[in-house]
C-alpha positions as YAML, in Angstrom:
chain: A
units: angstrom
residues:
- id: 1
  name: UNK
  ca: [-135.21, -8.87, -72.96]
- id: 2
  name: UNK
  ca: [-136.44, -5.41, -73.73]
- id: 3
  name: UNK
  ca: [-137.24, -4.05, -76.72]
- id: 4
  name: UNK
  ca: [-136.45, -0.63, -78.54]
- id: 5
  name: UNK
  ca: [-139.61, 0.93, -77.46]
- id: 6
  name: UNK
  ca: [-138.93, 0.05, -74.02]
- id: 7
  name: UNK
  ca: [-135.17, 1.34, -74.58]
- id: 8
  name: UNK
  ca: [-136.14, 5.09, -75.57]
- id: 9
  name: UNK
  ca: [-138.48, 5.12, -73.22]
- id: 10
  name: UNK
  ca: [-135.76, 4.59, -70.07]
- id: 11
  name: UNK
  ca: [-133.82, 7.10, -72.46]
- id: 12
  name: UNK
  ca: [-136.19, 9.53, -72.21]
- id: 13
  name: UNK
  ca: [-137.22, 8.65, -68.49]
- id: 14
  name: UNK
  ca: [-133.01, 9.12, -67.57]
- id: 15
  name: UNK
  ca: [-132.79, 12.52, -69.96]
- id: 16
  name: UNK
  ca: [-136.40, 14.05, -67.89]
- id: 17
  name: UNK
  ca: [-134.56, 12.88, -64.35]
- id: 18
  name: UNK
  ca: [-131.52, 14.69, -65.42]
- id: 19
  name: UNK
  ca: [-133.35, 17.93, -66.42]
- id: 20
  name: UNK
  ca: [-135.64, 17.67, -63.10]
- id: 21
  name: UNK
  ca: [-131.81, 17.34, -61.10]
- id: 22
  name: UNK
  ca: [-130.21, 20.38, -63.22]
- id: 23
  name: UNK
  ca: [-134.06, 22.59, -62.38]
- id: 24
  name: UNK
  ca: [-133.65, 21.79, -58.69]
- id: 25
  name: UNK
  ca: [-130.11, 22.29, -58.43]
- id: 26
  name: UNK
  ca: [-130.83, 25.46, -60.20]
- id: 27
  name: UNK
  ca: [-133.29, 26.47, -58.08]
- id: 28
  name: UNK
  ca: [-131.72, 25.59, -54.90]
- id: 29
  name: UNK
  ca: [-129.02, 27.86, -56.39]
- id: 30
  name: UNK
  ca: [-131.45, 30.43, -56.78]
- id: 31
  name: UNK
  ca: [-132.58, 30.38, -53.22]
- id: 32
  name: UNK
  ca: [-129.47, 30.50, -51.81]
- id: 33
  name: UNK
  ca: [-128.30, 33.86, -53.73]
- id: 34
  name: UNK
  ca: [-131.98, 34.99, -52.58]
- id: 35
  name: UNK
  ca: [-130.62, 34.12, -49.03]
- id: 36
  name: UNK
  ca: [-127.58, 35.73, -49.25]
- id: 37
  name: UNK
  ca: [-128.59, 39.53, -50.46]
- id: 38
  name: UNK
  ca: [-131.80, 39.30, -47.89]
- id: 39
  name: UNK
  ca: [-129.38, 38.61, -45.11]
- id: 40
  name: UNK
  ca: [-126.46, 41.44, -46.20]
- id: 41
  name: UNK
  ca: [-129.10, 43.93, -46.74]
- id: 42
  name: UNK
  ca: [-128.52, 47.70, -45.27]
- id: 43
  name: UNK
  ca: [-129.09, 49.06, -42.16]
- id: 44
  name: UNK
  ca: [-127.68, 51.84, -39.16]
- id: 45
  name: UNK
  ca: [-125.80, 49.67, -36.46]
- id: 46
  name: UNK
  ca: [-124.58, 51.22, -33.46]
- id: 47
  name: UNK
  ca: [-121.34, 49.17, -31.61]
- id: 48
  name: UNK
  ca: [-121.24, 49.19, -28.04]
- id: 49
  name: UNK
  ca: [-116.82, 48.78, -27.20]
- id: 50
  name: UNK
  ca: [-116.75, 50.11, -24.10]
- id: 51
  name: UNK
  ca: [-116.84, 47.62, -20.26]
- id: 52
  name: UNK
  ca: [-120.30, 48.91, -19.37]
- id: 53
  name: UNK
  ca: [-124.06, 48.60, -20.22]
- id: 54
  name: UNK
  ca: [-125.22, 51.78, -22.11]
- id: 55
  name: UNK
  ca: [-128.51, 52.80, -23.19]
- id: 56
  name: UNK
  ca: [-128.71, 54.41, -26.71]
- id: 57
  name: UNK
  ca: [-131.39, 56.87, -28.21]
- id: 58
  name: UNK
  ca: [-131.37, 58.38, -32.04]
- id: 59
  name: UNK
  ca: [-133.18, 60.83, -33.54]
- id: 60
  name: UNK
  ca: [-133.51, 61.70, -37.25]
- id: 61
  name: UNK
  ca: [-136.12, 62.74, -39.68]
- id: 62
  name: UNK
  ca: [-138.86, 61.27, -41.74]
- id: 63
  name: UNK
  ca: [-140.49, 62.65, -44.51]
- id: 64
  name: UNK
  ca: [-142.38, 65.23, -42.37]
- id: 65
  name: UNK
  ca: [-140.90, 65.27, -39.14]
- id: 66
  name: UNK
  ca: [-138.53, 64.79, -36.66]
- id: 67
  name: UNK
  ca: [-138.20, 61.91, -34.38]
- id: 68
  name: UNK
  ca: [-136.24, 60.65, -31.50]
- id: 69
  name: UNK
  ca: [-136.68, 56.79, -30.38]
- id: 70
  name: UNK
  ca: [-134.96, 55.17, -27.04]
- id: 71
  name: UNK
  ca: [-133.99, 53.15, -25.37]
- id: 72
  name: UNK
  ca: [-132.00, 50.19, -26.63]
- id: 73
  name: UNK
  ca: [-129.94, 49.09, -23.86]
- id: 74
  name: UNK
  ca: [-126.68, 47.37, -25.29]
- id: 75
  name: UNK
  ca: [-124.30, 44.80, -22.97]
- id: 76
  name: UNK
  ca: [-121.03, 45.64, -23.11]
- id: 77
  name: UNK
  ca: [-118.55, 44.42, -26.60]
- id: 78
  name: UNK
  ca: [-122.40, 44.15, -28.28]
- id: 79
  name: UNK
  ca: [-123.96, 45.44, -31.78]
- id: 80
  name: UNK
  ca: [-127.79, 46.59, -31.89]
- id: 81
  name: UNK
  ca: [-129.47, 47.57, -35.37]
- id: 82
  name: UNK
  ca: [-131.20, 50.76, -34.88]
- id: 83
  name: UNK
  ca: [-132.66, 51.55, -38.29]
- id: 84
  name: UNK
  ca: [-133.45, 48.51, -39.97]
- id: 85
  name: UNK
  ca: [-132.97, 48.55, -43.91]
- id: 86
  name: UNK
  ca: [-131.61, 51.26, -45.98]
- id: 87
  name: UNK
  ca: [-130.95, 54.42, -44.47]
- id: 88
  name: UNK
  ca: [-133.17, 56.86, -45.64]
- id: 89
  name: UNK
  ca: [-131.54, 60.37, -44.24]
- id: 90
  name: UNK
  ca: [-127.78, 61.37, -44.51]
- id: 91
  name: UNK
  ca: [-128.24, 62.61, -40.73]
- id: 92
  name: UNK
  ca: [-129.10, 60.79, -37.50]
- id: 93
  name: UNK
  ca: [-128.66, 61.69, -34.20]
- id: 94
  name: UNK
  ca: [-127.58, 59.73, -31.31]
- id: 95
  name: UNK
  ca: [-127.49, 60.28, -27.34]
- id: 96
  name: UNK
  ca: [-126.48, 57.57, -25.03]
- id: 97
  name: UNK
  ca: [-125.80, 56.94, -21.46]
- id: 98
  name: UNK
  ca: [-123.38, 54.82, -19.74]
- id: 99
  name: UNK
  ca: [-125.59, 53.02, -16.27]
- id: 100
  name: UNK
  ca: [-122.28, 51.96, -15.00]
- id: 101
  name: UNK
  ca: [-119.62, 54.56, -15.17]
- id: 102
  name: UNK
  ca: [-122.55, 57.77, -15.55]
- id: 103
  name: UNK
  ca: [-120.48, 59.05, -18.55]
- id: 104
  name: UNK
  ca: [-122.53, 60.25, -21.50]
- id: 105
  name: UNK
  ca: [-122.14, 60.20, -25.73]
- id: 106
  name: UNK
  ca: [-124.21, 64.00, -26.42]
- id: 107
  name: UNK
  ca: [-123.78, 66.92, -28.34]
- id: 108
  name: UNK
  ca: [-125.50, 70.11, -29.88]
- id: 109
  name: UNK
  ca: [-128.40, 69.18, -31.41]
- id: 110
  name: UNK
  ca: [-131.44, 69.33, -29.26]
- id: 111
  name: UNK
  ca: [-134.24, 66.71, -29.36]
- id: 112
  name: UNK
  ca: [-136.60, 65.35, -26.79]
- id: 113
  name: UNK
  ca: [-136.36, 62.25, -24.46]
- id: 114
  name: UNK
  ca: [-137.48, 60.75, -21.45]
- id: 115
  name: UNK
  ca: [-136.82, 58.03, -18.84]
- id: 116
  name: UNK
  ca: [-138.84, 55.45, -20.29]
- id: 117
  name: UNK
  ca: [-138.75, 53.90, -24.00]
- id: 118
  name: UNK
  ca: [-140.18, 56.72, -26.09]
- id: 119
  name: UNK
  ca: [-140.95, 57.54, -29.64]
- id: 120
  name: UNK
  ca: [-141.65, 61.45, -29.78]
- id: 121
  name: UNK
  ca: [-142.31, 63.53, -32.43]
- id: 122
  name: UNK
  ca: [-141.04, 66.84, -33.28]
- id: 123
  name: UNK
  ca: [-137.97, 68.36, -31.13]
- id: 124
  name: UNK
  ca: [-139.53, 71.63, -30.01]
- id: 125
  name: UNK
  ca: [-140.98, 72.64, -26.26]
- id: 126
  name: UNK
  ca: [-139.94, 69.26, -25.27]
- id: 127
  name: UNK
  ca: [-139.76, 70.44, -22.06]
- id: 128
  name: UNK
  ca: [-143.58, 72.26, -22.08]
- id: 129
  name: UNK
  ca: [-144.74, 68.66, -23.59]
- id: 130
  name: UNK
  ca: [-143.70, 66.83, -20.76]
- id: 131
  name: UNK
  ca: [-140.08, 65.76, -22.19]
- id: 132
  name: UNK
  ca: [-136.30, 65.83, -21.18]
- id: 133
  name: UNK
  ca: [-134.18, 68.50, -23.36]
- id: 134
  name: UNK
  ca: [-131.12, 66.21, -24.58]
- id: 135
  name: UNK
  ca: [-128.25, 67.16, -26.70]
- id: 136
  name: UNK
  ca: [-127.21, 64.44, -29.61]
- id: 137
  name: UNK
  ca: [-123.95, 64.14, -31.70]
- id: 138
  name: UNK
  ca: [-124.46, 64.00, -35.44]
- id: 139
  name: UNK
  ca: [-123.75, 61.44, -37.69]
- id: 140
  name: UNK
  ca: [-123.26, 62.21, -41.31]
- id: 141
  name: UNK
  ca: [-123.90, 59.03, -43.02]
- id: 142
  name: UNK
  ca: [-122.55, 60.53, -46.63]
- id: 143
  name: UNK
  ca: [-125.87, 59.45, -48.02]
- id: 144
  name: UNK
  ca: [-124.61, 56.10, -47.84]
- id: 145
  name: UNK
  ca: [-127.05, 53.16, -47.93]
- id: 146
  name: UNK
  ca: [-125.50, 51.82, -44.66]
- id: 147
  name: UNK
  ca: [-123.57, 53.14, -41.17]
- id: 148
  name: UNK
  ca: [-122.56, 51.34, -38.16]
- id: 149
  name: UNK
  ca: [-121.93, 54.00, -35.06]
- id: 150
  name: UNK
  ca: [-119.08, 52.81, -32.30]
- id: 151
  name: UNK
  ca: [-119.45, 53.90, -29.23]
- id: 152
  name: UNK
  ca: [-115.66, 53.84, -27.43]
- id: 153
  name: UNK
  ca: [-114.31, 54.76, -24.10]
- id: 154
  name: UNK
  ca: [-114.75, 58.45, -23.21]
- id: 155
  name: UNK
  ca: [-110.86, 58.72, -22.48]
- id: 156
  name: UNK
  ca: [-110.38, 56.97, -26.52]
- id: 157
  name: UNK
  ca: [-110.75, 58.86, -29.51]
- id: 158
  name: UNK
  ca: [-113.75, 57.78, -30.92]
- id: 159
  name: UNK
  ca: [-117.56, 58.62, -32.20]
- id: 160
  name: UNK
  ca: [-119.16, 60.60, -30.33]
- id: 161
  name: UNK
  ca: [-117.01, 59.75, -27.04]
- id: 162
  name: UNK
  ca: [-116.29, 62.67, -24.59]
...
């Protein structure tokens, strides 16, 4: 037989349990909405829907110069981040080639390449500097905190496509 002492103290053991339960459920709550805005955070995605393998470059600037980066090389029906995290320019550029088909996504604006993966900075005398002369399309992001690029069949209407 127990006595009262003995009673509030498995009264007080059950009402501690239950508050340790309600912190960890809590907390497991917490660490899931932690999980969730780390994994939808922001970034510049570029979409690969065409049949073929295409390599992609960008080029955009930081806070003191320009830059161009290549190559990713996307499979075919793929996604590749480019610019991990929030986009910090309204503008990036983007060149890419298509290995199977020899088609090309370019335009106007003039930055430098070459062959091999490549970060370069600065887009002038890329020739004199040892660098390809390639024209990228623009992509106007709006200033938004987030842009994914698809790349389509030339004959399709689509970014960038021609």
């Amino acid at each position: 037989m127990s006595t009262d002492g003995e009673r509030r103290l498995g009264l007080a053991d059950a009402r501690l349990a239950f508050a340790a339960r309600v912190a960890r459920g809590m907390l497991l709550a917490s660490a899931a909405l932690l999980g969730l805005s780390v994994s939808a955070h922001a970034d510049l995605r570029l979409c690969n829907k065409t049949e073929s393998k295409v390599g992609v470059a960008i080029g955009y600037k930081d806070k003191v110069d320009w830059i161009t980066e290549g190559w990713w090389n996307l499979e075919s029906n793929s996604c590749e981040t480019l610019v991990p995290g929030s986009l910090v320019s309204r503008y990036y550029y983007i060149y890419a080639v298509d290995y199977e088909q020899f088609g090309e996504w370019g335009g106007r604006a003039f930055m430098c390449t070459r062959e091999k993966e490549f970060t370069i900075r600065g887009i002038q005398d890329c020739v004199a500097r040892g660098y390809e002369r390639t024209g990228f399309f623009e992509i106007d992001t709006g200033e938004q905190s987030s842009w994914t690029v698809q790349l389509t069949e030339p004959v399709q209407q689509g970014a960038g496509g021609r």
